[in-house]
Every structure is written in structure tokens, then in C-alpha cells.
C-alpha positions in Angstrom: 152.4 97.5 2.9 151.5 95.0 0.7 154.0 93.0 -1.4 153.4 93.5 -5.2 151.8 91.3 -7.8 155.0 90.7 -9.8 156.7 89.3 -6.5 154.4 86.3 -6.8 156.6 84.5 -9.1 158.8 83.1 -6.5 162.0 81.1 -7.3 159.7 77.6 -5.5 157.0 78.7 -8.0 159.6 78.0 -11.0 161.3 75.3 -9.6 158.0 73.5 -9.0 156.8 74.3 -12.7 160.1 73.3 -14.3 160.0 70.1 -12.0 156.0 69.3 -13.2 157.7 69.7 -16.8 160.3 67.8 -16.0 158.5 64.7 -15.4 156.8 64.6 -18.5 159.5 66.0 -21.2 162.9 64.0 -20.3 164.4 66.9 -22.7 163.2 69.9 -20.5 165.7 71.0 -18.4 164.6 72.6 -15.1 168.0 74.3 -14.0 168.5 75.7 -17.3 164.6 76.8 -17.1 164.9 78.5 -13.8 168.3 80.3 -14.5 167.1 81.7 -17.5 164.0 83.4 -16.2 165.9 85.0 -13.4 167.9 86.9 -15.8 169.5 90.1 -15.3 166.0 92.1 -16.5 164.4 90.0 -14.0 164.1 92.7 -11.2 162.8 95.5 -13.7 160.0 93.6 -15.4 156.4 94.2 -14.0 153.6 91.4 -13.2 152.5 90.8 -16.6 155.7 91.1 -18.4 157.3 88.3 -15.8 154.2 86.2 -16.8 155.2 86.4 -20.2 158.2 85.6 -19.9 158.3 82.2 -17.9 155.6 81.5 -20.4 157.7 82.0 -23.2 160.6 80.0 -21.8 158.8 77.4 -20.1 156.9 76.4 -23.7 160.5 77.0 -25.5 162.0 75.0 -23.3 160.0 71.6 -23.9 160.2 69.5 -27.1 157.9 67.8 -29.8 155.4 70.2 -31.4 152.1 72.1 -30.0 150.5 69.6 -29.8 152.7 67.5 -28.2 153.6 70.2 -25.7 149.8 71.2 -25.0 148.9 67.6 -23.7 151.7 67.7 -21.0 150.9 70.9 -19.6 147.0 70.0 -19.7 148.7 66.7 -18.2 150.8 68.6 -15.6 148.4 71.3 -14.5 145.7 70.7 -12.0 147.9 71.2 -8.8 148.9 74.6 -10.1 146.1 76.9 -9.3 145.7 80.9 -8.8 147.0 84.3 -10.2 150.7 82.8 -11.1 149.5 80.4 -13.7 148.0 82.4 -15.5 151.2 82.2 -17.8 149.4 78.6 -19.1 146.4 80.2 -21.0 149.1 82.9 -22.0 151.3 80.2 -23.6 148.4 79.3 -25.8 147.6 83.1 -26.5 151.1 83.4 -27.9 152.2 80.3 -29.6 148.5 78.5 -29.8 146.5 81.2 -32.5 147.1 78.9 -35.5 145.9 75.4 -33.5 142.3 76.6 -32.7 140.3 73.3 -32.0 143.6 72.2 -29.9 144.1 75.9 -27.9 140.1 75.7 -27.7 140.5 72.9 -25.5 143.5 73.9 -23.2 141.4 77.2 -22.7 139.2 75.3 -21.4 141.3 73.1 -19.3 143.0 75.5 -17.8 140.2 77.7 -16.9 138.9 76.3 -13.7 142.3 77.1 -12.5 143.3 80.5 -13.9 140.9 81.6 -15.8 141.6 82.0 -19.8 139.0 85.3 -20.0 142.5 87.3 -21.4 143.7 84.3 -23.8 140.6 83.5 -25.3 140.4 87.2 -26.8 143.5 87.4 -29.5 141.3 84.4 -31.0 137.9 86.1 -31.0 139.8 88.8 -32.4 141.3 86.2 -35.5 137.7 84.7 -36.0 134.6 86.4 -34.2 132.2 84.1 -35.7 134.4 81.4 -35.0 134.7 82.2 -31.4 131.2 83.0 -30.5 129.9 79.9 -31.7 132.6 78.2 -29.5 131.7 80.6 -26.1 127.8 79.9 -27.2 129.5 75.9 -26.4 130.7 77.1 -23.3 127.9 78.6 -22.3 126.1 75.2 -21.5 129.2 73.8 -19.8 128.5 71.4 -16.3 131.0 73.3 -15.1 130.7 77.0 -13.6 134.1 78.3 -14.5 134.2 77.4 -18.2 130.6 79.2 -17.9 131.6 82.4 -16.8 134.6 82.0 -19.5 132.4 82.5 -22.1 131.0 85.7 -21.0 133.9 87.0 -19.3 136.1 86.0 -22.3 134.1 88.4 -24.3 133.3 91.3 -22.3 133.4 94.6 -24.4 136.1 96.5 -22.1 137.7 93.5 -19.8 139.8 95.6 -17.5 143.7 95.2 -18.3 142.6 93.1 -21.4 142.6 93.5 -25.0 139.7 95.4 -26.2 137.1 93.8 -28.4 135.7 97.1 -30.5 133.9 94.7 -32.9 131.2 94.0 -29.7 131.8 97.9 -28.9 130.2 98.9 -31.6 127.5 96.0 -32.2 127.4 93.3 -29.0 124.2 91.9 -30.5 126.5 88.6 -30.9 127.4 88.0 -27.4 123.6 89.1 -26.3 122.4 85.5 -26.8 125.1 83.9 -24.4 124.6 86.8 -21.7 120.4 85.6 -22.1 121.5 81.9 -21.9 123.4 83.2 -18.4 121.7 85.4 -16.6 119.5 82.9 -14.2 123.0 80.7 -14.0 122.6 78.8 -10.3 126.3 80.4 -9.7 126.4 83.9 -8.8 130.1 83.7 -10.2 128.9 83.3 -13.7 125.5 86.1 -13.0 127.9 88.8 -11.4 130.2 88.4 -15.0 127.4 88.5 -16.8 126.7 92.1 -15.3 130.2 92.6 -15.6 129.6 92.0 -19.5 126.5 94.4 -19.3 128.0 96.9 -17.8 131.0 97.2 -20.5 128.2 97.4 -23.1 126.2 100.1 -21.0 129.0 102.2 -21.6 128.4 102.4 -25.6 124.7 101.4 -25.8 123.0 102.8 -22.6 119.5 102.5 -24.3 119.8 98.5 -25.2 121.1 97.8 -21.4 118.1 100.0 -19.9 115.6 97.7 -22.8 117.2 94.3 -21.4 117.2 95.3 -17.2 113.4 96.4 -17.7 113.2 93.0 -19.0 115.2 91.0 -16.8 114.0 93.0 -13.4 110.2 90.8 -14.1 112.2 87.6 -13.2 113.7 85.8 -10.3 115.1 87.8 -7.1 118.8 86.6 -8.0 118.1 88.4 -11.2 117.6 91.6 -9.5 121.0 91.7 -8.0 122.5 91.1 -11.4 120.6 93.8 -12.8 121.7 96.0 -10.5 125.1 95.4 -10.7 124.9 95.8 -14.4 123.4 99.4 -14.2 126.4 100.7 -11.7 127.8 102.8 -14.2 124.4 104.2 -15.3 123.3 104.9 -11.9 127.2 106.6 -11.2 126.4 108.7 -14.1 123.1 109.7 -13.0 121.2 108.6 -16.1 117.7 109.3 -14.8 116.4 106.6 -16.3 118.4 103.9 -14.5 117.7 105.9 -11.6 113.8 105.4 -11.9 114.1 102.1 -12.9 115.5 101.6 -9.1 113.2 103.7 -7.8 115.4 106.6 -7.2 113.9 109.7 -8.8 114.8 113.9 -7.7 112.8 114.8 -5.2 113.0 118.6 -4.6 112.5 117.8 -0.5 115.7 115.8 -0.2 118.1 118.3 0.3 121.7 119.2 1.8 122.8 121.8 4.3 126.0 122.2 6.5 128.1 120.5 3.9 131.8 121.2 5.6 135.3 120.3 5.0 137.9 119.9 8.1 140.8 121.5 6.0 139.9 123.2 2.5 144.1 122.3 1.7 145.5 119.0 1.6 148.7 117.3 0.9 149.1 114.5 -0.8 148.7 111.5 1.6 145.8 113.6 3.7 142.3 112.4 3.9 139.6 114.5 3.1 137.2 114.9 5.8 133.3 116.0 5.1 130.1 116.6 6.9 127.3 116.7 5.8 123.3 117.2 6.6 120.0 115.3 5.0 117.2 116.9 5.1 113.8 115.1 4.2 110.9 117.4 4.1 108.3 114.5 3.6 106.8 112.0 5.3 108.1 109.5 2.6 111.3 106.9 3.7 111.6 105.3 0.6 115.5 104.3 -0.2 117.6 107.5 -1.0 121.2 106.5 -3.0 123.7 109.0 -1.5 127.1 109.6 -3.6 129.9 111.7 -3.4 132.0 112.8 -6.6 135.1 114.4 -6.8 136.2 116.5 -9.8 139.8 115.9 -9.6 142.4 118.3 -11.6 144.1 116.1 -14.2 148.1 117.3 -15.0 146.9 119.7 -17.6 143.9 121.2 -15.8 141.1 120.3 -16.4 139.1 117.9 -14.5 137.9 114.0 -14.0 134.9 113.4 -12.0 134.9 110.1 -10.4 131.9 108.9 -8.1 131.9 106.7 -4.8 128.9 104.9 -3.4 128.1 105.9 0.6 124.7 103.7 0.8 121.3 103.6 -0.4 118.9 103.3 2.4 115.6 105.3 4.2 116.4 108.9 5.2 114.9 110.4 8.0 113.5 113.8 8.8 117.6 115.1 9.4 120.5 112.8 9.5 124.3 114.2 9.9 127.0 112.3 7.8 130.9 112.3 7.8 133.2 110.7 5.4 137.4 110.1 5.4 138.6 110.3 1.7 142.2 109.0 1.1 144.1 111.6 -1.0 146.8 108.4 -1.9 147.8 108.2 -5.6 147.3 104.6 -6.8 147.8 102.5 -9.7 144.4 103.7 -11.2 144.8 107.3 -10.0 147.6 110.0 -10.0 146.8 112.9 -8.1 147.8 116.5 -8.9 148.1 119.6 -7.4 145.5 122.3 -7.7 141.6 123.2 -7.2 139.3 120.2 -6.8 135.9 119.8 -6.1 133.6 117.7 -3.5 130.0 117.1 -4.7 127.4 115.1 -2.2 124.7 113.8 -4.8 121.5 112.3 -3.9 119.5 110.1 -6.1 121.9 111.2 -9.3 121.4 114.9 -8.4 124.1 117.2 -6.9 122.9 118.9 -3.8 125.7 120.7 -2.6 129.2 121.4 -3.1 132.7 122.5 -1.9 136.1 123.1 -3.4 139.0 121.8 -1.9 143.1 122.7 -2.7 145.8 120.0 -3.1 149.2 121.3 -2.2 152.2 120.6 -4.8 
């Protein structure tokens, strides 16, 4: 099994960050800094709440003021790259809201290493004009990473980030940066970019559908952006996405035979399904075939969530199985009851099976 997140922050992680400190702030005190983030809560806090806490102490721990402390750790930083450091965009989400020209420029320092796509938002929050005008900046960056900042920084729904619902409701403001992106040489930058337009599919499905029609008449690497962009359209089944791919209901593509090795499960079981094509035409242009499952929520009623098999050619017949993990996860809690197993072709159900989870 694989370790978690949170365990990350090693004791040779802190030591090495409260040494880096060390060398420029003759006041910091890297004993003093290491014994007080393993504290007695140490065990019980979680990944991000251990992140804000060495954050906290490290930036408490130095002396001088922001500014002061902001050019050593923009001095100290470079060899400390990956998920850990996050905490040095965090220290300017908590203590840097009132410095913005000077927490604009750590952002982007620190970036390229950790990515500041969860900092920058309290600030665009503060000053949306503000920070727009600075991401529009960022958007013309040499560098690839502070590129993809400015639209990650200010997708809609950024998973495990703070919402932005002033670009919910109206993300005509970040449009122009996601148009000054979307032919980007790095696919890093182009795959946020659908990231971004994906978020805003999920609020303004009929602008996203305006834009990919657009986008689709340019270059090949375009395409694949598109694409990504419209995954939660095309999960949904909005027909219209589904054209635009070439993927429309077609009365010939049907299912038979769909069968499930045990209708009851226990938590921990994989769910095991067959399933037949059947193609009554000559034609063996790409079918997208789906499964959903309705799961039961803890006060009955159900949550469909859909999974991707392939999109490819079907021929006359074709015979299909599929293992589904029954597992709960961080994302997913599974609960006893009735559920349901759809097999959906080209956004339309074709068949269907209920199956029981056991308490």
C-alpha cells in the first residue's frame, strides 16, 4: 500500500529547510524550528494541515519583516522542489495578502518549483481586476510554468482549492488568457488550459461548445485540447459535444448479453461485466463506449458517475468484459444497497443491470 501524502514531510525534509534558513537568518533557529513542528498534534494532522503548519512556523521563525523574509526564501529555494514545498507559496497566501507587487513576485518564483496555482487565489479573490491583469502578465512569460500559472491559478473549480464564483458566474475575464494559451508550444500549459475549460463547461456549457467549434478549425495539438476540455460534456452525454466529435445515436449500435458474474458484492469485490456490440451497418466509424454506475448515496438516493472504456471502430459483434473495484476511496464512499450498471454508447444508455452491495 502506498504511504500517505502527509508522510512526506519527513524529519530530513525539516531539518534541510530549517538549515537552508539557517544560513541566511543568523536569528533562525533550526532545532527550535524542527522541535516545534513535531509537536504533540503532529501525528493527527492531515497533508495540508502539516503544510500549514511548517509554513507558519518556518516564516515565524525568521526575522526582519516581509519583505526581508521573502528575499531569503526566494534566495534559499531552488534546490527544494516538488509536493512538500508547496508550504513556500502558502507562506505568501497567509502572511503575503497585504504585500501584492512583493507576493506577486515570489508567486512567481516559486512556481517552477511547486506551483503557486492555490496561493495566487486568496489574492484574485482581494482584487479580481487586480489579479487578472497580473495572470494576463503571466501569460506571455518565457517560461512554461509561470504560463500555466496564470490559467491554472484561475481555474473556476481548481480541485482541493478555493473556489473562484466571481468566474463561475461570468469567466468572460479569464477568456482572453485561455485565447492567448491555447496553441502554447507546451502541452503542460494547453492540457491546463482545458483544465480551465472544462471547470467553466460545468456552468456555461453553451460558451465552451461556441469556443471548441472555434478552436477545432486550428492546429492538430489544438484538437487534443479541445477534447480534453469537452470530457465532462461528452460524460454527460450532451449531444451536442457528442456530434461535435463525431459521435451521434445510431439506432444500429446496440447491446445484448449484458451479464454480471455476481449480482451481490461486498465491499472490496470487483464487479465483473460482459457485454456484446452489435453493429448492424456497414459503417466503422469511432463508437465511444462508457459505463456508468448509479451508486446509492448514505440516504438513498443515487450518484451516477461515468468511466471511459475506449473510443474506437466497432465491428459487426464484439464481446467485452470489465473488473470494477468496489474499494471506497478518498473521493468515493461506498454504501450498502441497490446500484446500477449502465453500458452507454455514444452518450446513450443501451443496456442495464442492477447490482446489490452487501452492508
Amino acid at each position: 500500500m502506498a504511504e500517505p501524502l502527509k508522510e512526506l514531510y519527513t524529519r530530513e525534509v525539516v531539518a534541510a529547510l530549517g538549515a537552508a534558513v539557517a544560513r541566511v537568518d543568523r536569528r533562525f533557529d533550526p532545532a527550535v524550528f524542527a522541535n516545534a513542528v513535531f509537536d504533540r498534534t503532529w501525528p493527527q494532522r492531515e497533508l495540508k494541515d502539516r503544510m500549514h503548519h511548517i509554513a507558519r512556523l518556518l516564516y515565524t521563525g525568521m526575522s526582519g519583516d516581509y519583505e526581508q523574509r521573502m528575499n531569503r526564501l526566494m534566495r534559499i529555494c531552488p534546490p527544494f522542489r516538488g509536493l512538500p514545498y508547496l508550504l513556500f507559496p502558502d507562506i505568501v497566501e497567509q502572511f503575503g495578502l497585504d504585500h501584492w507587487d512583493l507576493s506577486m513576485r515570489a508567486l512567481e518564483t516559486f512556481t517552477p518549483l511547486c506551483s503557486s496555482e492555490f496561493a495566487i487565489r486568496p489574492f484574485i479573490r482581494r482584487d479580481p481586476v487586480r489579479a487578472v491583469k497580473q495572470l494576463r502578465a503571466w501569460s506571455k512569460s518565457p517560461d512554461e510554468h509561470v504560463r500555466r500559472l496564470s490559467s491554472e491559478g484561475c481555474r473556476p473549480r481548481l480541485p482541493w482549492a478555493m473556489a473562484l464564483p466571481e468566474f463561475q458566474r461570468d469567466p468572460a475575464p479569464i477568456l482572453p488568457i485561455l485565447e492567448t494559451l491555447r496553441t502554447d508550444p507546451s502541452e503542460y500549459v494547453r492540457r491546463s488550459v482545458a483544465n480551465n475549460l472544462n471547470d467553466i463547461a460545468k456552468d456555461h456549457p453553451a460558451l465552451v461548445l461556441d469556443i471548441a467549434r472555434r478552436w477545432l478549425k486550428e492546429k492538430p495539438e489544438t484538437h487534443k485540447l479541445v477534447k480534453h476540455a469537452c470530457r465532462t460534456l461528452l460524460k454527460r452525454g450532451d449531444a451536442k459535444a457528442l456530434a461535435l466529435f463525431g459521435f451521434a445515436d445510431d439506432p444500429a449500435l446496440v447491446v445484448h448479453r449484458l451479464a454480471l458474474a455476481s449480482p451481490s458484492l461486498a465491499l472490496g469485490d470487483a464487479l465483473v461485466f460482459t457485454f456484446e456490440i452489435h453493429n448492424g451497418t456497414d459503417d466503422l466509424e469511432p463508437v465511444r463506449i462508457e459505463y456508468a454506475i448509479d451508486y446509492r448515496k448514505a440516504r438513498g438516493h443515487h450518484h451516477r458517475k461515468v468511466f471511459k472504456i475506449s473510443e474506437r471502430p466497432v465491428a459487426a459483434r464484439e464481446t467485452l468484459t470489465r473488473r470494477h473495484a468496489l474499494r471506497n476511496l478518498t473521493t468515493r464512499t461506498h454504501h450498502p444497497g441497490e446500484h446500477h450498471l449502465h453500458i452507454i454508447l455514444n452518450g446513450t444508455v443501451k443496456a442495464s443491470a442492477p447490482f446489490h452491495l452487501l452492508a
